[in-house]
TORDOVEX-697445 format. One line per 5 residues: number of its first residue (from 0); for each residue x, y, z of C-alpha. Coordinates in nm, 2 decimals. Example, Ala and Ser with C-alpha at 12.3 -4.5 7.8 and 13.67 -1.06 7.14 Angstrom:
0	1.23:-0.45:0.78 | 1.37:-0.11:0.71
***
This chain:
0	0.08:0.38:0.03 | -0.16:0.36:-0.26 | -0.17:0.17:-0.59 | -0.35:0.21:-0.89 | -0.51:-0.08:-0.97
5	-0.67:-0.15:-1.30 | -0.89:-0.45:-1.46 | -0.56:-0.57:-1.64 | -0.23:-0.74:-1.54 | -0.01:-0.47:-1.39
10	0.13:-0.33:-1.03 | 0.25:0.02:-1.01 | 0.10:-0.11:-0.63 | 0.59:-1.54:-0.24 | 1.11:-2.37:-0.19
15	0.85:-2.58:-0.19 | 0.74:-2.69:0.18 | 0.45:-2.92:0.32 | 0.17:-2.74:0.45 | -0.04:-2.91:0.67
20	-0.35:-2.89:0.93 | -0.57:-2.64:0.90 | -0.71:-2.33:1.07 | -0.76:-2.33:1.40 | -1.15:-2.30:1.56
25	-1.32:-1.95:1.62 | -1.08:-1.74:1.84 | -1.17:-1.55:2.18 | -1.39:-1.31:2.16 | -1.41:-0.99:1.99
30	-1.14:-0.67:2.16 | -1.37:-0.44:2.04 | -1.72:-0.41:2.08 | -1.78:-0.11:1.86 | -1.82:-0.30:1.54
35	-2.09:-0.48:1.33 | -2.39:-0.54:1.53 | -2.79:-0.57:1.37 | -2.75:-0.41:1.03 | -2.98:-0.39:0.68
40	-2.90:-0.68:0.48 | -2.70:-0.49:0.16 | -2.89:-0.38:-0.19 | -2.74:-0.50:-0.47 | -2.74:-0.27:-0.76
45	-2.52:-0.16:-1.05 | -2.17:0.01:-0.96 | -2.11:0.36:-1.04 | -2.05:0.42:-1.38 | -1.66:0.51:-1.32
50	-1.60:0.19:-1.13 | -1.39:-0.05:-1.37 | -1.54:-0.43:-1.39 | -1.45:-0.54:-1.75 | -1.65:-0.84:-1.83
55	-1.72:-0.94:-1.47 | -2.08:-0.91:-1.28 | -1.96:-0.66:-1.03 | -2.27:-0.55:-0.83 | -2.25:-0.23:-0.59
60	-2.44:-0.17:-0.24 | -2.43:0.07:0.06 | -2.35:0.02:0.44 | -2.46:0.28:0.71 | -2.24:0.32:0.99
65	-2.18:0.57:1.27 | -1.96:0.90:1.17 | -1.84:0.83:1.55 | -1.87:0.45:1.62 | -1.85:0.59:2.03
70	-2.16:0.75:1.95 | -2.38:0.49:1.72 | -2.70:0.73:1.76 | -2.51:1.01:1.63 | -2.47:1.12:1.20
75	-2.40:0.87:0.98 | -2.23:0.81:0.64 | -2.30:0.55:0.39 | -2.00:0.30:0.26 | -2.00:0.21:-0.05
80	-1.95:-0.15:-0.12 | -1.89:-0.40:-0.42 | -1.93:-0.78:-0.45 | -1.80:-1.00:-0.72 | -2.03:-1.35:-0.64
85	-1.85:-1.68:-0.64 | -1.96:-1.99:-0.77 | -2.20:-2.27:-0.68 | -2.34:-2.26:-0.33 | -2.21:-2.58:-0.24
90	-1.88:-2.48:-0.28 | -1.92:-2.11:-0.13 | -1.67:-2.08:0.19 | -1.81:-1.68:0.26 | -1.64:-1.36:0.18
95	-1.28:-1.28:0.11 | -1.30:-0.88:0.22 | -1.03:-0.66:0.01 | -0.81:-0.35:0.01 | -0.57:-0.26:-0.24
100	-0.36:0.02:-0.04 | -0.32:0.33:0.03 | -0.50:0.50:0.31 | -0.67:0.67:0.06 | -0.74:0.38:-0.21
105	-1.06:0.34:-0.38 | -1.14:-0.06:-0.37 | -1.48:-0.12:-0.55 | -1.31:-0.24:-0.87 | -1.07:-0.52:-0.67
110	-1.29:-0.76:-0.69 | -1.27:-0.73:-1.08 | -0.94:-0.70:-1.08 | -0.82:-0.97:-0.92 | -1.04:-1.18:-1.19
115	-0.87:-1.04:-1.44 | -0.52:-1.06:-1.29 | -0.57:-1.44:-1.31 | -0.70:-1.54:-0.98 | -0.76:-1.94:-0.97
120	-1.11:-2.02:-1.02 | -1.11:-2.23:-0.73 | -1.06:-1.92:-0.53 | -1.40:-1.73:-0.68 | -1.55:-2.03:-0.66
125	-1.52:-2.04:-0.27 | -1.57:-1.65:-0.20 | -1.77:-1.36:-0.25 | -1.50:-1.09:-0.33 | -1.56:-0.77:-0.12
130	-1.49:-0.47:-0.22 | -1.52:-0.09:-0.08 | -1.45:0.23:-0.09 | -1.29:0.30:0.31 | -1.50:0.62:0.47
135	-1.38:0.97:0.31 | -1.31:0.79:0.01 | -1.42:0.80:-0.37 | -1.80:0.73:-0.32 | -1.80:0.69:0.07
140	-1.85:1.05:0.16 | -1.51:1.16:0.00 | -1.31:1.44:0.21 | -1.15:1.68:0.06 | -0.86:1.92:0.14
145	-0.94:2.15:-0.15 | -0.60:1.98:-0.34 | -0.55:2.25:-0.68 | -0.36:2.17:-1.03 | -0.13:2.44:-0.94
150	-0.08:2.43:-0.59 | 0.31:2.32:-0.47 | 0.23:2.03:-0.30 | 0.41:1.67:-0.37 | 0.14:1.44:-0.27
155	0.20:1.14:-0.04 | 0.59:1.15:0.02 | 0.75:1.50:0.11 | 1.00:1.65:-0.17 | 1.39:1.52:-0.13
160	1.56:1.75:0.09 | 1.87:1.85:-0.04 | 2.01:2.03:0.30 | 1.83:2.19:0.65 | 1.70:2.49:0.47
165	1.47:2.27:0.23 | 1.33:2.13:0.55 | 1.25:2.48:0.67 | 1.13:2.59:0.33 | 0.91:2.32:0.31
170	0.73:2.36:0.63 | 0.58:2.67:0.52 | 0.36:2.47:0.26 | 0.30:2.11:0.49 | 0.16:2.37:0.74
175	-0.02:2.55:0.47 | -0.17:2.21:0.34 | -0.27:2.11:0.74 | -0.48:2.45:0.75 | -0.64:2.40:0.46
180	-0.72:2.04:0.54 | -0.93:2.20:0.84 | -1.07:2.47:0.68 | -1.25:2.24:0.41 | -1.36:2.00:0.68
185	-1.72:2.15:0.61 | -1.89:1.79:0.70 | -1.63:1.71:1.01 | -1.52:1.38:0.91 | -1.15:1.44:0.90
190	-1.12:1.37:1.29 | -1.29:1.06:1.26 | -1.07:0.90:0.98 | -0.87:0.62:1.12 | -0.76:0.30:1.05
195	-0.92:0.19:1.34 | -1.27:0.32:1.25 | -1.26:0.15:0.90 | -1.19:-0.18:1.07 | -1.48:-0.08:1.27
200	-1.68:-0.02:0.96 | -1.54:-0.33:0.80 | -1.73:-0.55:1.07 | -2.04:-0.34:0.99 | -2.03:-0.44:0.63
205	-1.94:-0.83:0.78 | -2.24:-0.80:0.95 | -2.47:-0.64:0.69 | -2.34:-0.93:0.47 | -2.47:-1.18:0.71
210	-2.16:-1.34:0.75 | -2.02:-1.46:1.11 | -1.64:-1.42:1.02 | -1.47:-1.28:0.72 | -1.16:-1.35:0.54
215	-0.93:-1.07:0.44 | -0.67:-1.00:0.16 | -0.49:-0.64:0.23 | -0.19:-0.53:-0.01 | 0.04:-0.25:0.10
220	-0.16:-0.05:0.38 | -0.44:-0.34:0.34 | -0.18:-0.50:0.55 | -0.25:-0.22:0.84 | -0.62:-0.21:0.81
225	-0.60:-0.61:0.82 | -0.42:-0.64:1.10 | -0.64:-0.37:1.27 | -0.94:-0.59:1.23 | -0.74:-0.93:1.30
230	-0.63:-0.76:1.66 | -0.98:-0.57:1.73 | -1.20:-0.88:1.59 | -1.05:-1.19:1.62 | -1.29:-1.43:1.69
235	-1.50:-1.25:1.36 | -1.15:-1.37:1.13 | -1.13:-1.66:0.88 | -0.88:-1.64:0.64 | -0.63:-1.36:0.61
240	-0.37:-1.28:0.41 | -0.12:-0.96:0.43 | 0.04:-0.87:0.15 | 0.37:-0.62:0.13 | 0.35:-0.50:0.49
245	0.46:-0.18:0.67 | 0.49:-0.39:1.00 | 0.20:-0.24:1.19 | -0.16:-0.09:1.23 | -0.05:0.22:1.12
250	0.19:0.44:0.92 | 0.40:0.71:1.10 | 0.66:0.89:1.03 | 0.92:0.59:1.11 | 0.74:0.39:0.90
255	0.74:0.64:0.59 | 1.10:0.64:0.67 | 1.15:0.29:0.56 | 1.09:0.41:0.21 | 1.47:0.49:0.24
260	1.60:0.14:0.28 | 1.32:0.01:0.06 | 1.46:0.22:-0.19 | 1.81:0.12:-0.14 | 1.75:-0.26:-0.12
265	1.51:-0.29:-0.42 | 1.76:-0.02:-0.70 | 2.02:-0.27:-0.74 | 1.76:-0.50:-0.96 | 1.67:-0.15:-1.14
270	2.05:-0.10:-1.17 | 2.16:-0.45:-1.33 | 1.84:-0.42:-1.51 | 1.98:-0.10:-1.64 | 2.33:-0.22:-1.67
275	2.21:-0.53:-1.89 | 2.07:-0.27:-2.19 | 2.38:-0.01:-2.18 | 2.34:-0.05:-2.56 | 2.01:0.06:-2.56
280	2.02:0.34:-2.25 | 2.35:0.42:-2.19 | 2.32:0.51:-1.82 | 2.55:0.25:-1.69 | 2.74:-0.09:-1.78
285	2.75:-0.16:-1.43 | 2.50:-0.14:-1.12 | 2.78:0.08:-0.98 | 2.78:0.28:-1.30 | 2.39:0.31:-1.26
290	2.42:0.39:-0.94 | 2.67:0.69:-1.00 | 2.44:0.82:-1.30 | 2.14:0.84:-1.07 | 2.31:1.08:-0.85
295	2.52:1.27:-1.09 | 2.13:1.34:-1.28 | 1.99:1.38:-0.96 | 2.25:1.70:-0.88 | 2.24:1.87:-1.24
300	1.87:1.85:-1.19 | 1.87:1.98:-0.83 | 2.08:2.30:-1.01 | 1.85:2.30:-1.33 | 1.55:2.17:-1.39
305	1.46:2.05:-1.74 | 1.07:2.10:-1.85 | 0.96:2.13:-1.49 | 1.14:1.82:-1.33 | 1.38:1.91:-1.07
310	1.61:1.66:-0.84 | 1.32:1.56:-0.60 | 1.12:1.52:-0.87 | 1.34:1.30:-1.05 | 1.41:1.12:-0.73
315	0.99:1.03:-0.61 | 0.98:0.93:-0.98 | 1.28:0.66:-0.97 | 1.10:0.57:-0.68 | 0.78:0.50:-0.80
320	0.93:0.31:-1.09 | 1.07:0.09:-0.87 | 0.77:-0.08:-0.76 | 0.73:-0.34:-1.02 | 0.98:-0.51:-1.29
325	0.72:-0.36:-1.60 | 0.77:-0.02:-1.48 | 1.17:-0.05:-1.57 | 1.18:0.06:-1.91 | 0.97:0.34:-1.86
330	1.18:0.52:-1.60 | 1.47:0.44:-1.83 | 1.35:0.59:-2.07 | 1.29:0.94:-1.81 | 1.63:0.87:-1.71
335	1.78:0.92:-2.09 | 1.56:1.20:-2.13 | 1.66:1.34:-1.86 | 2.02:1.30:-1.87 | 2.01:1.42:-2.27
340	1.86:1.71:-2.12 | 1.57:1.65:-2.39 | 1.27:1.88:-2.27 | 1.08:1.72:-2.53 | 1.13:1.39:-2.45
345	1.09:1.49:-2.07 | 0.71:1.63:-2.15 | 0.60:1.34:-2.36 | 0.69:1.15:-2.03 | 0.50:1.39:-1.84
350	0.24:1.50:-2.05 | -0.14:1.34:-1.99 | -0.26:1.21:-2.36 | -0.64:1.19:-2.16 | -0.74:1.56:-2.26
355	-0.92:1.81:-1.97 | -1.20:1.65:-1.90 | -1.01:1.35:-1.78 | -0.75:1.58:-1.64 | -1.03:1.72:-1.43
360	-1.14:1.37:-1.27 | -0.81:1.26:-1.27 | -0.76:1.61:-1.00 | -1.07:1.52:-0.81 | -0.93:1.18:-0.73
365	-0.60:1.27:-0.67 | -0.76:1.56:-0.42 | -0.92:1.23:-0.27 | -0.63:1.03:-0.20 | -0.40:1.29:-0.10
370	-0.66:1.39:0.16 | -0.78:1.07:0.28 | -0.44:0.98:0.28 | -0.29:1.24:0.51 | -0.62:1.21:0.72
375	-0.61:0.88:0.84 | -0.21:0.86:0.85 | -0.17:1.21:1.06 | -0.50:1.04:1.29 | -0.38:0.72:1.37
380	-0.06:0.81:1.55 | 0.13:1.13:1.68 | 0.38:1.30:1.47 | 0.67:1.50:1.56 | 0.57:1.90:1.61
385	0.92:2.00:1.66 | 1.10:2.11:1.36 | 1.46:2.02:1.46 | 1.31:1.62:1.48 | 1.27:1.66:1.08
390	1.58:1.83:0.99 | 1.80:1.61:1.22 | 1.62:1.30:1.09 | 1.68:1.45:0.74 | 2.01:1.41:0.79
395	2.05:1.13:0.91 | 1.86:0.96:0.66 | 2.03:1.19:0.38 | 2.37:0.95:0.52 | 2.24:0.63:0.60
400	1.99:0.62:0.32 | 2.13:0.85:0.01 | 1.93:0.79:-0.25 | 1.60:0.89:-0.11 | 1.58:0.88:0.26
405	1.61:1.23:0.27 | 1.25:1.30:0.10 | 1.02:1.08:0.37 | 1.23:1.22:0.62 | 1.09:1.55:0.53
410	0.80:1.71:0.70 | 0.47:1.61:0.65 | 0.13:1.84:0.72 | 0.10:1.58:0.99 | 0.32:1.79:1.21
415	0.10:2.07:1.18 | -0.25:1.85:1.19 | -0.52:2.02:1.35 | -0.65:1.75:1.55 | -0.52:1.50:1.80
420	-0.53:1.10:1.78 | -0.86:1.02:1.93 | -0.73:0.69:2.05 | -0.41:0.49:2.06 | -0.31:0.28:1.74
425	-0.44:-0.04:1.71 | -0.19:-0.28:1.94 | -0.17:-0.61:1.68 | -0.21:-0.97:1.90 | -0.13:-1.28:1.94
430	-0.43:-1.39:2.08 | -0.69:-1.53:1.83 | -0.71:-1.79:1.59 | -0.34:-1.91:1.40 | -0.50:-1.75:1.06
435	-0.25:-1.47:0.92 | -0.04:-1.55:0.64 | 0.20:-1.28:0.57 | 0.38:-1.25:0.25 | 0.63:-1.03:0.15
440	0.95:-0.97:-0.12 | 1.27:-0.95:-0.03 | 1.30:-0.59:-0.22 | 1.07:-0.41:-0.21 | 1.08:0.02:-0.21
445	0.76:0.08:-0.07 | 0.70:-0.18:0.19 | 1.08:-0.34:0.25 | 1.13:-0.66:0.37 | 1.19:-0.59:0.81
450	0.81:-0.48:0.77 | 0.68:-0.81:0.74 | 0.95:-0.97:0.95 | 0.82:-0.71:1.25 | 0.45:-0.79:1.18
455	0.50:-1.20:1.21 | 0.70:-1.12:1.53 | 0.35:-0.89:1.68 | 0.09:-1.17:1.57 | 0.34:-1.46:1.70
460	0.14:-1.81:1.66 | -0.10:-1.67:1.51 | 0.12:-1.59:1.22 | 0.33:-1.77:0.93 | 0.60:-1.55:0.71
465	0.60:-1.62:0.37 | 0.94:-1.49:0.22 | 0.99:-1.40:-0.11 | 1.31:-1.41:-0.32 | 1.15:-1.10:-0.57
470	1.14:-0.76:-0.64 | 0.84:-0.53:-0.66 | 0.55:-0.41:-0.42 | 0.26:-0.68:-0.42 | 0.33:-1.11:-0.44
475	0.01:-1.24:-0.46 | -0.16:-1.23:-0.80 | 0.03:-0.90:-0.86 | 0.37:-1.07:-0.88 | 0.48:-1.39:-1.06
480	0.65:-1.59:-0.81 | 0.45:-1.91:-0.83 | 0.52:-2.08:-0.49 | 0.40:-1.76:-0.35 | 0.09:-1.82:-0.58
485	0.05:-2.20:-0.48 | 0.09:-2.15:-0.11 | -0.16:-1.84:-0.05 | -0.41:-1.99:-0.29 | -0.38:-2.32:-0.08
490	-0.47:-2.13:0.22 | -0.75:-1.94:0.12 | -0.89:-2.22:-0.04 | -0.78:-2.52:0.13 | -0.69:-2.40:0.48
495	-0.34:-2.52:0.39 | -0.16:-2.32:0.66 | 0.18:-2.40:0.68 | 0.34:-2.53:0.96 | 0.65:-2.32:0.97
500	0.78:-2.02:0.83 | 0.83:-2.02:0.42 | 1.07:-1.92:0.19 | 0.99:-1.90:-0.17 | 1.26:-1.90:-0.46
505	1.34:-1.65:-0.71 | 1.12:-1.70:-1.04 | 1.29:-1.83:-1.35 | 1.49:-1.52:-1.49 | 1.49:-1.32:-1.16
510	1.69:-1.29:-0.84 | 1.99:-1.05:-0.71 | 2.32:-1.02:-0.88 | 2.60:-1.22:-0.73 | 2.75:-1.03:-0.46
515	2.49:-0.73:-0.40 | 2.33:-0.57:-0.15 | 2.06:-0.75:-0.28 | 2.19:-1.12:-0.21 | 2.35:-1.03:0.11
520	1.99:-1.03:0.21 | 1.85:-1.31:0.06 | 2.18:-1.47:0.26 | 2.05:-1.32:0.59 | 1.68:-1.43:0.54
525	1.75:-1.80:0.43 | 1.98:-1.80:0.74 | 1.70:-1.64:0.99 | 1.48:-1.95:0.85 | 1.71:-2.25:0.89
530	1.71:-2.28:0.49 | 1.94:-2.42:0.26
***
């Protein structure tokens, strides 16, 4: 899943305990040899002119690796790298390695971000911030699928299907979209984008940094490419921290099925949200009321479109505004327009104020990420090829899961991808230093809550759960819930590891309406961790 991040304080993409001890010494060694071995000590230089840093002394720098890590002698492809410095050298701990999401997100700017997000001084003080752009991404030999303005193609997430035959119709274009990924393969890097091969590359750039081990921060699909590296490397592991989790190495079509339950457990904040301003919206006095409108819009829309937006449309973009408390009013505000049946309204929504030249990047980059995105995802595990999987999942989901879970049941290009996994996903294990501290909302529509229950289960000991009483996708720095703040900075900069599971409180101002879905979980996760 990606998120835009920017050099400002937003997210499209946490009971106070003791902590105590500290990490545990240099695991057993490395699971996979294929990583970071003699490499050219990084040249720093000035970033890329279209690489954000605000005020902050963002350098940029390259790092060769192998196209094919089982064939180091082979072509190679340079990885573009960014560093953010920390503080005195007495107080340096090493590098804190970053990814903000995706597959498919460009990370050179974190490092600024982050700063300007408000991370403590204390924790740029003790860390180089690390930065990159992952292989066939932004200025690491970008792939391509040849992604066009007009082209019918949804992105990341499949359109809402609204019975079997959308399913079938939309096969036509995910196979289309898989033959054209293959066809503008010109440099044949698609096959070799994987989430194991970036961890792979990640302890190349370790290496090239001089560094023995490497702390990690990893938000949204971070959290695969983390725990990748922290199962294929980890006696090479300091410090790492996972961050709204899909539960695994890798993505998969179960996993972009848990976009329908996300969806379901994080709309009810949306809804009282909603139901709070009926004075000022009018969608609802009630999250049941808000609830009904969704649909009702959702079904005029699926018969008639207004300026362009039809009923999946409407449905990825309630979606997406889920994500984060500041995009509420916003989607509202689509909501009203849409419901008015105000085409004006609806474009002004829609419309980009940039002009074409921005436009134009703005296409390249989304090419980028789509590609990137369906490359490493349709890679890193095997899909369903049988049609009658989709439209019987479809339905399912279209039961269980009626708000959305119809659209990532839908068929993705995957199921048509041209080439096979080269290797098995990344297993994650418990073996290796106790060094993973995974945090995670409660709500959360991208990345729900069971992911980051699954993923402390896989890592075991080497794992504590840090559960937050919030809504949104992304705790740390990106959220406001300030136990989750005190107890990851404590980690990364103390080696405060707790000693048990944690569960952090709703901030002042937030937490689920009495009696929802919403607090029937918070009930179920305060009783899975002995809480009061």
């Amino acid at each position: 899943m990606e998120r835009k991040w920017s050099t400002g304080r937003r997210s499209p993409l946490l009971a106070v305990v003791l902590l105590a001890g500290s990490l545990t010494a240099a695991g057993p060694a490395a699971a996979d040899d294929r990583g970071g071995g003699p490499a050219p000590e990084v040249e720093w230089g000035a970033c890329p002119a279209d690489v954000p840093a605000g005020p902050y002394p963002l350098e940029c720098g390259t790092v060769t690796v192998p196209v094919d890590h089982d064939a180091p002698e082979g072509a190679e492809i340079d990885i573009m790298v960014s560093r953010l410095a920390g503080g005195a050298p007495e107080g340096r701990r090493g590098i804190l390695m970053l990814n903000p999401g995706g597959p498919g997100g460009s990370g050179l700017s974190m490092p600024a971000d982050l700063a300007a997000l408000g991370a403590p001084a204390s924790l740029l003080n003790t860390y180089d911030l690390i930065g990159m752009d992952p292989r066939g991404v932004g200025h690491s030999s970008p792939v391509s699928c040849g992604f066009t303005a007009d082209q019918a193609y949804y992105g990341n997430i499949p359109p809402y299907a609204v019975d079997d035959a959308a399913v079938t119709d939309h096969a036509v274009t995910a196979e289309a979209v898989a033959d054209q990924c293959a066809a503008n393969d010109t440099d044949g890097l698609l096959p070799h984008m994987s989430t194991a091969n970036t961890a792979r590359d990640m302890d190349r750039i370790r290496a090239a940094l001089g560094e023995e081990r490497t702390s990690f921060f990893g938000v949204s699909y971070g959290t695969a490419l983390g725990s990748a590296y922290a199962s294929m490397f980890p006696g090479r592991t300091d410090r790492i921290v996972l961050d709204s989790n899909i539960g695994d190495t890798f993505l998969g079509y179960d996993g972009l099925r848990q976009f329908g339950p996300g969806f379901e457990e994080a709309f009810p904040d949306f809804a009282a949200w909603l139901a709070r301003r009926d004075g000022s919206y009018g969608l609802g006095s009630s999250p049941e009321e808000v609830r009904q409108t969704y649909f009702e819009i959702a079904e005029r829309l699926d018969d008639e479109p207004v300026a362009g937006v039809d009923g999946p449309s409407f449905r990825f973009y309630s979606f997406a505004g889920l994500y984060g408390e500041e995009n509420y009013a916003l989607t509202a505000q689509l909501w009203q327009s849409l419901d008015d049946r105000d085409g004006t309204a609806v474009r002004r929504y829609l419309d980009n104020p940039a002009g074409g030249g921005e436009e134009a990047a703005e296409l390249v980059a989304a090419d980028n990420a789509w590609s990137a995105f369906l490359a490493v995802t349709c890679n890193d595990s095997e899909w369903p090829e049988d049609l009658d999987t989709y439209r019987s999942s479809v339905a399912e989901d279209r039961e269980r899961y009626p708000m959305y879970g119809a659209a990532p049941a839908n068929v993705m290009p995957c199921a048509y991808w041209h080439h096979e996994p080269a290797e098995a996903p990344v297993e994650v294990t418990g073996e290796g230093p106790g060094n993973v501290l995974i945090v995670q909302n409660l709500r959360d529509a991208a990345t729900p809550y069971a992911g980051g229950v699954r993923l402390d289960d896989k890592f075991g000991q080497r794992s504590r759960l840090v559960s937050v009483d919030g809504n949104g996708h992304g705790v740390y720095l990106y959220g406001d819930n300030a136990c989750a703040w005190n107890v990851t900075t404590g980690f990364l900069v103390d080696g405060a590891f707790p000693e048990r599971d944690v569960f952090c409180g709703a901030s002042a101002n937030a937490g689920p309406e009495p009696g929802s879905e919403a607090e029937r979980l918070r009930t179920r996760t305060l009783d899975r961790l002995g809480a009061a």
